[in-house]
N, C-alpha and C positions, 0 to 999 in steps of 0.2 A: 358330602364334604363341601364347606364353605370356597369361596373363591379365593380368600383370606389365606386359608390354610394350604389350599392348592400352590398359592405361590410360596409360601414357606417355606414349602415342600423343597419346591424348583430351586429356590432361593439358597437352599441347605445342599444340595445338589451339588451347585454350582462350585460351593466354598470347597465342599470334601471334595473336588478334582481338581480345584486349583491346589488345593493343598496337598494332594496326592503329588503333582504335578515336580518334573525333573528338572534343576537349572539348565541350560543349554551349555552342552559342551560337559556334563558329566552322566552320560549315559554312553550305551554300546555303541551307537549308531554316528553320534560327533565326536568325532578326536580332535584335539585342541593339536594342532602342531606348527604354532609359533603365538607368543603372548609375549606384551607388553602394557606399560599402565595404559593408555589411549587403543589400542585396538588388540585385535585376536583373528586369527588365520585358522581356519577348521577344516578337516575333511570328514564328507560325508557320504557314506555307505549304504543305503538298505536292500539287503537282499531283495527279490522278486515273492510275493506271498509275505513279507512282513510286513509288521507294523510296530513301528520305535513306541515307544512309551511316551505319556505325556508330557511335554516339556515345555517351560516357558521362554519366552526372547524378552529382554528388558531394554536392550539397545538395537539401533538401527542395523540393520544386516545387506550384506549383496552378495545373492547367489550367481556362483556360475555353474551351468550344466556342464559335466565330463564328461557326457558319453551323447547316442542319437537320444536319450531319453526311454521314457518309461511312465503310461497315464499313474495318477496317484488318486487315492481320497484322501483328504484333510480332515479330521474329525477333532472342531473345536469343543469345550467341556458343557457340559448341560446339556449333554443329549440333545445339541440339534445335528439337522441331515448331515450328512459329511458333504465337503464342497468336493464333487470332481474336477482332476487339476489335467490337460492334453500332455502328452510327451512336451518335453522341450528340446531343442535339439543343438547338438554340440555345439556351444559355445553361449548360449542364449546366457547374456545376465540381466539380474533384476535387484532393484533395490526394492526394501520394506522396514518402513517405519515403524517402531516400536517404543524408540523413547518416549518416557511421558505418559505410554500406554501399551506398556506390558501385557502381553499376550501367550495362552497357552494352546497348544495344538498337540496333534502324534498324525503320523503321514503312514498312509498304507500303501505298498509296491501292490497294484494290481497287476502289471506288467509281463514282460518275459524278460525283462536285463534290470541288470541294476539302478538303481536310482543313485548319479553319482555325482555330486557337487562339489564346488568349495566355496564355504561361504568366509567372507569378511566381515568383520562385526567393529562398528566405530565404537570404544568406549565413555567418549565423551557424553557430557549430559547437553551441553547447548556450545554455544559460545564457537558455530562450525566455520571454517571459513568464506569467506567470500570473494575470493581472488579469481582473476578470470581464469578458463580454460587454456591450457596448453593448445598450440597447432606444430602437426608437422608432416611431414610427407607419408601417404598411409593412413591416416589418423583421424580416426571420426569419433565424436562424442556422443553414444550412444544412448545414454540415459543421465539425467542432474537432478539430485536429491539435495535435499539441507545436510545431507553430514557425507557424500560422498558425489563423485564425477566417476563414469565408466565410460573409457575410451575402448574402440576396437583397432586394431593396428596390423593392417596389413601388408604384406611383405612380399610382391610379386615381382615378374621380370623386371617390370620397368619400375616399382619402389621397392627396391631391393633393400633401402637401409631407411633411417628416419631416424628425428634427432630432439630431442626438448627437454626442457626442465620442469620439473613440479618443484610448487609453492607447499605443498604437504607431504606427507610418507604416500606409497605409492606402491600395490603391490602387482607384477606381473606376472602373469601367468600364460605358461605355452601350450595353445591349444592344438595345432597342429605342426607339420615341418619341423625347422630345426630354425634354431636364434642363437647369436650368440649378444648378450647385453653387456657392454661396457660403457664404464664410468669410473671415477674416482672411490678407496676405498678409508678416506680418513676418517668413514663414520661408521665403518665395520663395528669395530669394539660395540661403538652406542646401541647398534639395531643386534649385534650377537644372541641365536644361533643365529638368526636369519641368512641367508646369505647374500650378498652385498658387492658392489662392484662388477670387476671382469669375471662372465659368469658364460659358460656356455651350455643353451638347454638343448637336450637333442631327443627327450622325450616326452608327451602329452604331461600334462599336471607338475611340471617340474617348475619352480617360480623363483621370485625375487623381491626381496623388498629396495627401492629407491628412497633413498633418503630426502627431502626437499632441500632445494639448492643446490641440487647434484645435476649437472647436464650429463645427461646418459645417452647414448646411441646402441641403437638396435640393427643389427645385419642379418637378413637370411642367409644360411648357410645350404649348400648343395644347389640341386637344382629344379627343387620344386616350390611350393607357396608356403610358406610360413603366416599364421597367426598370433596372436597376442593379444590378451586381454588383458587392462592394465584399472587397477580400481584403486582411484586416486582419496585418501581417507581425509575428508575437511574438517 
């Protein structure tokens, strides 16, 4: 066989698995649960011993881990190795660039616990912002991509509450303890279902959209630590 034709080969490969390949957010493994034109809120599942179907991401994403994690293999299309991925552990977020260059994978739970995220996905194609980062008591900015800011915001004895505004939409999410988020709710309708305003979380994965231009405050409730991770969409 020619070299020629060897790549052909690979070449043809490559096409029938993108083309087999699943949009994100419409197979068993991502549930879409909150959409709008600009972004999309997902949660993501995979059993221990599975592996999702091939799927591609078109837009930029930011995962958060839900759980202590669980090692994964990545196996992108054309048959190469699969990339071993370590546990990530509660709360770990990460953004990944996709705009522009769309990409397909399928993630195998090699683990013993679920593989449990939620990813946020910025719909935009460019044009992201560039307004500075919010500061406020608690609040560290843990990772700054072109279409997203992930603050981490902690809530202990002595920062018990914490307070600021986003320039963008803005989604939190309660990783541990209890929050309760309040703010103004005159843009409930606009973000509908989401839920919006005086909002109190008091269990893991429970979240919020902030609207931009909304100052919100965050208070731990009871008497342990509260977290929050807040993935600000540019």
């Amino acid at each position: 066989m020619t070299g020629r034709s060897l790549a052909l080969i690979v070449l043809a490969s490559v096409v029938t698995l993108a083309a087999q390949s699943t949009p994100f957010g419409e197979d068993t493994w991502h549930h879409v649960v909150y959409e709008s034109p600009s972004m999309r809120l997902l949660s993501v599942n995979v059993a221990p011993g599975t592996m999702t179907d091939m799927h591609e991401h078109q837009f930029d994403i930011v995962t958060v881990s839900m759980n202590e994690g669980t090692p994964t293999r990545v196996q992108a299309p054309g048959g190469k190795p699969a990339e071993q991925r370590a546990a990530r552990p509660l709360g770990d977020a990460a953004a990944t660039e996709y705009t522009g260059k769309a990409a397909a994978h399928r993630v195998e739970n090699v683990g013993k616990r679920a593989y449990q995220l939620f990813a946020v996905e910025n719909r935009k194609k460019g044009g992201w912002s560039t307004n500075p980062a919010v500061t406020g008591i608690g609040t560290k900015v843990v990772q700054e991509s072109r279409a997203f800011r992930i603050y981490d915001v902690n809530l202990a004895l002595n920062t018990s509450q914490s307070s600021h505004t986003h320039t963008s939409p803005t989604v939190a999410i309660l990783i541990s303890g209890k929050a309760m988020s309040d703010g103004p709710d005159a843009k409930a309708k606009e973000f509908a279902p989401a839920p919006v305003g005086l909002r109190q979380m008091d269990q893991p994965g429970q979240w919020i959209v902030i609207p931009p231009g909304d100052r919100h405050h965050l208070v731990r409730l009871g008497t342990t630590d509260a977290r929050v991770v807040e993935v600000e969409i540019r």
